[in-house]
Structure formats: structure tokens, C-alpha cells
C-alpha positions as MATLAB code, in Angstrom:
seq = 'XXXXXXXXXXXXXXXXXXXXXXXXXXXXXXXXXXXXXXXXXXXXXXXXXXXXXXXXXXXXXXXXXXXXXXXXXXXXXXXXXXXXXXXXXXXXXXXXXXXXXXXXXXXXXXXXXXXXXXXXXXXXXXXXXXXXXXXXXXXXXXXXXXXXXXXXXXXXXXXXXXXXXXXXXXXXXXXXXXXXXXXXXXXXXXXXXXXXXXXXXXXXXXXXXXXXXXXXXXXXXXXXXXXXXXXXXXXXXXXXXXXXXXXXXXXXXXXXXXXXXXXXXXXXXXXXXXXXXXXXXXXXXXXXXXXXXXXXXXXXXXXX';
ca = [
      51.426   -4.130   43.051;
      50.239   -0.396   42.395;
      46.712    0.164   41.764;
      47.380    1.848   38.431;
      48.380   -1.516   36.304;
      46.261   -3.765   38.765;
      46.028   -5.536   41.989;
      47.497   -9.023   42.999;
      44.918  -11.688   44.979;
      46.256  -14.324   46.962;
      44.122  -17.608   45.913;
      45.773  -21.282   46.953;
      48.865  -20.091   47.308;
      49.244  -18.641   44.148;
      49.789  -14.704   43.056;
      46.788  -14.189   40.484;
      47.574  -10.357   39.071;
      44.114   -9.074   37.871;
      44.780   -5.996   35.298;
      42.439   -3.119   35.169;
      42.979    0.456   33.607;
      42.759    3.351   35.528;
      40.232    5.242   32.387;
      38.230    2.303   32.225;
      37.359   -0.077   29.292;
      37.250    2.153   26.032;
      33.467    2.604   24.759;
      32.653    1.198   21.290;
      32.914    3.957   18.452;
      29.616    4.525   17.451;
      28.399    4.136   13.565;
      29.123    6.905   10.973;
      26.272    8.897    9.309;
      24.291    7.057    6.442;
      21.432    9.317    4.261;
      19.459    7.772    1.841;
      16.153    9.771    0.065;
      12.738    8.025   -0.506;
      11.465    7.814   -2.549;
      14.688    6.768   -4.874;
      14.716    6.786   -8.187;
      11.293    8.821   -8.979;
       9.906    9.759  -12.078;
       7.323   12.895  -12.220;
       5.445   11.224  -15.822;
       4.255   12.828  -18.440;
       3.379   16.883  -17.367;
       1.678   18.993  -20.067;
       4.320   22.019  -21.141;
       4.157   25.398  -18.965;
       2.524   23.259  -15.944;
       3.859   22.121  -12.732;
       4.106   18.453  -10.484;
       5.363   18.827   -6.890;
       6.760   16.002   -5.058;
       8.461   15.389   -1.462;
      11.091   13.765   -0.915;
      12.248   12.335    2.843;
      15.993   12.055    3.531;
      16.949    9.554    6.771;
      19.814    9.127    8.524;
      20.211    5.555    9.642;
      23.713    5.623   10.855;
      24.713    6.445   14.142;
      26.027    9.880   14.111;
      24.609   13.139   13.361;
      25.265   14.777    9.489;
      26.393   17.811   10.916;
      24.897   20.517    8.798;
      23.716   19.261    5.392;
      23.803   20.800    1.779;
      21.349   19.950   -0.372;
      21.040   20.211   -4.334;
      19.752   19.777   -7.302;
      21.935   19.373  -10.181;
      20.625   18.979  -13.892;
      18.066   20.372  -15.978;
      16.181   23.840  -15.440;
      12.535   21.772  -15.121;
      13.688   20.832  -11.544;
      13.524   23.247   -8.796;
      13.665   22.792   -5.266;
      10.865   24.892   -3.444;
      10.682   23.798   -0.116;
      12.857   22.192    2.566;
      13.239   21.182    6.875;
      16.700   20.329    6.569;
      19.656   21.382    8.816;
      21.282   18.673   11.072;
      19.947   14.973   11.031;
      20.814   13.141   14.072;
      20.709    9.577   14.114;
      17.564    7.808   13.141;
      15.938   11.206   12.358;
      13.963   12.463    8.972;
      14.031   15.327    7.119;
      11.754   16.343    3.638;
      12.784   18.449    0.450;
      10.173   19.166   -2.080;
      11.222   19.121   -5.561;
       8.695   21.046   -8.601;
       9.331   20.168  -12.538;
       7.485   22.278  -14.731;
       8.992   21.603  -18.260;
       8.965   24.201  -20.434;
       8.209   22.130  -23.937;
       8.035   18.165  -24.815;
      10.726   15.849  -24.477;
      12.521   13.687  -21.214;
      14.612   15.705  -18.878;
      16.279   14.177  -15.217;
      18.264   15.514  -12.768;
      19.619   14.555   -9.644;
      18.952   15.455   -5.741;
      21.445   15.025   -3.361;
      22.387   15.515   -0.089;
      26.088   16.113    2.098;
      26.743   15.948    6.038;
      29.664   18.216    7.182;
      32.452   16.552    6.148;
      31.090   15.430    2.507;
      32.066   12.024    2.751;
      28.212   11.252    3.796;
      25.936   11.362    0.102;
      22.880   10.440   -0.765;
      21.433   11.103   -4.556;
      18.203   10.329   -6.040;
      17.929   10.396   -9.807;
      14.600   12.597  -10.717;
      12.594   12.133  -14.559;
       9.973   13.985  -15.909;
       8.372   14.221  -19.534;
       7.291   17.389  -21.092;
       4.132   17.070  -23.356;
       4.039   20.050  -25.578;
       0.705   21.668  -28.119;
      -1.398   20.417  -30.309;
      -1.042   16.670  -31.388;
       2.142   16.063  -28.637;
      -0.133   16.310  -25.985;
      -1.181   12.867  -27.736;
      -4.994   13.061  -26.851;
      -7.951   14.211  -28.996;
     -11.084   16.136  -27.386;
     -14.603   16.214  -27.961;
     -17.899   17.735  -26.557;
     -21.031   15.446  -26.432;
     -24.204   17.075  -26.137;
     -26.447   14.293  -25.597;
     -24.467   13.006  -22.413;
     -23.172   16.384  -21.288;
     -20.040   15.751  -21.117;
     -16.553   16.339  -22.474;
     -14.682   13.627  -23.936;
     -10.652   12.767  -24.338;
      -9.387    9.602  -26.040;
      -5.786    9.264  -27.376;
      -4.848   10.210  -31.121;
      -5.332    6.621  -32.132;
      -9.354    6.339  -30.538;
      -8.268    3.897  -27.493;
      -8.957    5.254  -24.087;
     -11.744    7.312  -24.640;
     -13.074    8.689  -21.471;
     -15.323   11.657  -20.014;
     -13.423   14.172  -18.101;
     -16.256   16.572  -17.631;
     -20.074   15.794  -16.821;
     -23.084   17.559  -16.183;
     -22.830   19.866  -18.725;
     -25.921   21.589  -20.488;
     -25.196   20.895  -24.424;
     -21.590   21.202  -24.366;
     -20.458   22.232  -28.038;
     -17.431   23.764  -28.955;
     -13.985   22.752  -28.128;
     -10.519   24.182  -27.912;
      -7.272   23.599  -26.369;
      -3.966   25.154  -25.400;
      -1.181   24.978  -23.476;
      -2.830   22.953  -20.532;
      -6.189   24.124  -20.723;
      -9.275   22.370  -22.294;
     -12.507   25.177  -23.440;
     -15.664   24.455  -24.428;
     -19.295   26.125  -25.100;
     -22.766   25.583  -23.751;
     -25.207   25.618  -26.293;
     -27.619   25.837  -23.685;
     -27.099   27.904  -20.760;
     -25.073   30.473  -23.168;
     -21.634   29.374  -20.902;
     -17.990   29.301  -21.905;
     -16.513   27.110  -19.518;
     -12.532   26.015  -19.011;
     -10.165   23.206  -17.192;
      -7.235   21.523  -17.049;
      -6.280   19.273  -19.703;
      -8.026   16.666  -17.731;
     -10.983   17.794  -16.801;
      -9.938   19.302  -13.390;
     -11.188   22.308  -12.038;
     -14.139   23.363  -14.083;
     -14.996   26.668  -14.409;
     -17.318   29.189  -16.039;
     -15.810   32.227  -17.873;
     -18.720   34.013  -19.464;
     -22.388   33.685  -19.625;
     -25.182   34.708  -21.898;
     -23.139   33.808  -24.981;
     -25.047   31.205  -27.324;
     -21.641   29.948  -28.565;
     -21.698   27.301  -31.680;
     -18.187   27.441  -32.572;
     -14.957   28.163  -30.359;
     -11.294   28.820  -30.845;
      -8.631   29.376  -28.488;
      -4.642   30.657  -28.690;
      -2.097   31.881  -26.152;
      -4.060   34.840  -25.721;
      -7.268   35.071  -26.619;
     -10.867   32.943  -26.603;
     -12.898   33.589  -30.124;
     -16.622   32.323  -30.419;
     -19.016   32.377  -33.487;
     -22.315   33.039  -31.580;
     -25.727   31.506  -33.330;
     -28.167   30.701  -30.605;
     -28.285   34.657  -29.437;
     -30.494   37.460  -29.812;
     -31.186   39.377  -33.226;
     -28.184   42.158  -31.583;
     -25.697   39.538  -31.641;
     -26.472   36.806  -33.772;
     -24.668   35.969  -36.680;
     -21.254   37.687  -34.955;
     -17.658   36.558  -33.882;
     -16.789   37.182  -30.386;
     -13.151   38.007  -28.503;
     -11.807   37.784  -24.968;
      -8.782   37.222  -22.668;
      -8.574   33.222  -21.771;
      -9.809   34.335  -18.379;
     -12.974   35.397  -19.966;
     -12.146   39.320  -19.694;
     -13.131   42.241  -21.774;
     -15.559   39.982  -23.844;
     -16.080   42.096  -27.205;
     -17.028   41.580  -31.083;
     -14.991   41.191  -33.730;
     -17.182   40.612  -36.724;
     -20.636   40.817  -37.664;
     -23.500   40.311  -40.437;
     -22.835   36.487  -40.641;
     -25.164   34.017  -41.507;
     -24.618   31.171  -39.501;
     -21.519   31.114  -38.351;
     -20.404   27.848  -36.582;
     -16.922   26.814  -36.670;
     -13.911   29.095  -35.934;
     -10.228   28.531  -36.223;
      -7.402   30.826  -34.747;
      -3.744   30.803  -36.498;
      -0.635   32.543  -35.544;
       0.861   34.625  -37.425;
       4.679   35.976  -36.825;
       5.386   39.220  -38.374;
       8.547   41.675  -38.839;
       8.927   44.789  -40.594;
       7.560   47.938  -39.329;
       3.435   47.927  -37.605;
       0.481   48.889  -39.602;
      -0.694   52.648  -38.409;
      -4.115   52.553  -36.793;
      -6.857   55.041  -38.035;
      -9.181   56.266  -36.087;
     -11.832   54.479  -34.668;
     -14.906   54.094  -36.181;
     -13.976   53.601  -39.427;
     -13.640   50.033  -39.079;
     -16.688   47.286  -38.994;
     -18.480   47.393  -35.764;
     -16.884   50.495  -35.218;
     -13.839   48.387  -34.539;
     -10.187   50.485  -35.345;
      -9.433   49.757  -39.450;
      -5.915   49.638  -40.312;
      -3.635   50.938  -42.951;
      -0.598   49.660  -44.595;
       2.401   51.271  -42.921;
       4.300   54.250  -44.399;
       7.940   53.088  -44.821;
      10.740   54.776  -46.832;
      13.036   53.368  -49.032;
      15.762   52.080  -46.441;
      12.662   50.368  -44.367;
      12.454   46.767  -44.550;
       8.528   45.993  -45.678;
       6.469   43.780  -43.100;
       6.242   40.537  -43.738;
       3.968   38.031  -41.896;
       4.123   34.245  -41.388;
       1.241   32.273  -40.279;
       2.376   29.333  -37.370;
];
């Protein structure tokens, strides 16, 4: 018999044909692809309006082929971003990481979903990604306060439980205001105004020499009553940027000021026309009612 189909052995007399294949025994087909991300599902919790939470993600391939080059997105809401990835090609038992940020822009629950394609799309993956927004003021569901006897500056939530100090070693802190993820608060003491994150991270000083009692804060600005200053500044109200530049005053020949409040106002209509400086208290700009002729709309202004 020909080699090809096989080859015939003589045993005991009888003709025992033993087959064979001239390619050989066909090799086992190896395992398709298979991604999965970890961690899966993941939820960013609560993230105070206008800030940001990073998180990594690592996407295997346990299967037994390579991806071929992968595609990677992120499909959902806006909060979600991917900013940073290693992916190209996984091969077989190999890892690759995509970092996802959500920064919500006001309160409420947004999700969106990650997920991942080989070559020929057939080979998915998707994790399903949650984050809460906490927006101003009494969403942010936490109430502040400075104590001056333990130096420190307190949070608690808006019904009392939880209360907790997220700042220490302060010299009579006094004074506090919040915004959009940022705690302030005056040192009676040492004259500081001092700022952090809405829980007590990164502490920082942002002026000096101020004798703050009272302190008020907005999108833009910082405003401070000062009483514990010299005779050239007592009894005045203070301005600055919320990084603590161009510190100035606003308004003077108080008492005793203390507290201070800042409210937004929206306006429309046409601006007020300056005058020139001087003329104003502290030598401040004073402003005039704005010339406007019969077809002008007059300017209104809401307080928020």
C-alpha cells in the first residue's frame, strides 16, 4: 500500500493497514478572544458639582486569541470622559487600563457605559459607570462650622448626625463660607483667611494680616468684615478674588461689623455709567443711573 493513505504490517498472518495522513493530525483550534473590565459595574459616589473623580479601569483578555486592534468608548452622559488609555492589541492572557474622569456639572445621578471591541466586533466587553452630582448650598447636604476653642472646622449633615472636624490646628477659626467645592474660613487670631476642599483637604492660606470677624464667599469674590485690625482698617468691609488676589476695601466707618452675606443679583437692561473715581466712599468709583432713551429697555435686577 502507498505511503500516502498508510502502510500495511504483517502480524500472525494477518494484513493490519495502519492509516496515517501525510499533513499530520490537525492541531486543536485555539479559544476565541474574551474581554471583560474590572472593576464592573462601578459607581464614582457622590462628587460635589464643577469637581472631578478619576478612576482606572483594567480590561483582560482571557481567551485564547489576540483582540486584534481594539476600540474603546464611552457612550452616555457628558460627566464621563475618558482621559487616559494603554490600549492597542491584547493578546491572550494580557491587560490593558483606561482611565475614566466624571466631573458633573450640577446635582442629580448620571451613568454611562465603557466598552471595548477586538477587530472583528463580535468580542465586547461593557462596564456600566454612576456618578452623583451634589450641587450649592443645602444639596451639598452638609452644614459647616468654625470652633474656636478646639481650632478646628466642623461639618455635620443638614440633620446634626455625623458631625466631624475636617480641619485642626487652627488659631481661632471664625468665619465660614462655602461654594462650589470650596470651604473658607477666618482666623481671628493670626489675621489668616484660609481655604479647602469641601472636606477639609488641602488647606491653605490666602491672605494674612486681616483680623476677619465675619466672611462671605460667591463665584467670584471673598468679602470680610474686619474688627480685630488696626484703627486704619477697623470697622471696614474687605474684597478679593477666591484666590486671595487684589485684596481691597469696599466699605468703611462701621462700628462693629461682624457678619456678612453675599447675594447674586442677575441684571438686564443697559449698565450703569461709572463716574470718575473718587467720588465714591473710600475713593471707590460711584455710579450713576444709566442714560437710556425712550426705545431702551430700563435695567432691571434680580437678586439669586
Amino acid at each position: 500500500m502507498g505511503s500516502v493513505f498508510g502502510r500495511a504490517i504483517v502480524v500472525a498472518g494477518a494484513v493490519v493497514v495502519a492509516l496515517g495522513s501525510a499533513a499530520g493530525v490537525a492541531a486543536a483550534t485555539p479559544r476565541p478572544p474574551a474581554l471583560a473590565f474590572t472593576p464592573s459595574p462601578f459607581d464614582y459616589g457622590q462628587v460635589a458639582a464643577g469637581q472631578a473623580a478619576s478612576r482606572t479601569f483594567t480590561l483582560a483578555n482571557t481567551g485564547g486569541q489576540a483582540t486584534g486592534r481594539l476600540q474603546v468608548r464611552l457612550a452616555g452622559s457628558a460627566a464621563f470622559a475618558i482621559t487616559g488609555d494603554t490600549w492597542h492589541s491584547l493578546a491572550p492572557g494580557k491587560t490593558c487600563s483606561v482611565t475614566v474622569r466624571f466631573t458633573p456639572a450640577g446635582s442629580g445621578t448620571v451613568t454611562a457605559t465603557l466598552t471595548a471591541a477586538g477587530k472583528k466586533k463580535t468580542v465586547t466587553a461593557a462596564d456600566v459607570l454612576t456618578g452623583t452630582g451634589k450641587g450649592l448650598g443645602q444639596v451639598l447636604g452638609n452644614i459647616y462650622w468654625a470652633d474656636a476653642g478646639d481650632g478646628t472646622v466642623n461639618s455635620a449633615a443638614l440633620d446634626g448626625s455625623n458631625p466631624q472636624a475636617i480641619v485642626n490646628g487652627q488659631d481661632d477659626p471664625i468665619g465660614v463660607a462655602v461654594n462650589n467645592g470650596h470651604l473658607y474660613w477666618a482666623s481671628s487670631s493670626n489675621g489668616t483667611i484660609n481655604e479647602a476642599g469641601l472636606d477639609g483637604s488641602n488647606p491653605q492660606t490666602l491672605l494674612s494680616g486681616q483680623g476677619a470677624a465675619g466672611l462671605a464667599v460667591d463665584g467670584s469674590h471673598i468679602y470680610w468684615s474686619i474688627e480685630f485690625s488696626g484703627a486704619g482698617t477697623l470697622g471696614t468691609i474687605w474684597e478679593a478674588g477666591l484666590d486671595g488676589s487684589n485684596p481691597h476695601m469696599i466699605v468703611t466707618g462701621q462700628s462693629d461689623p461682624y457678619g456678612v452675606r453675599s447675594t447674586a443679583a442677575t441684571c438686564t437692561g443697559p449698565a450703569p455709567a461709572p463716574v470718575w473715581p473718587g467720588s465714591g466712599r473710600s475713593g471707590r468709583p460711584a455710579w450713576t443711573a444709566a442714560a437710556r432713551t425712550p426705545s431702551s429697555p430700563a435695567r432691571t435686577c434680580r437678586l439669586g
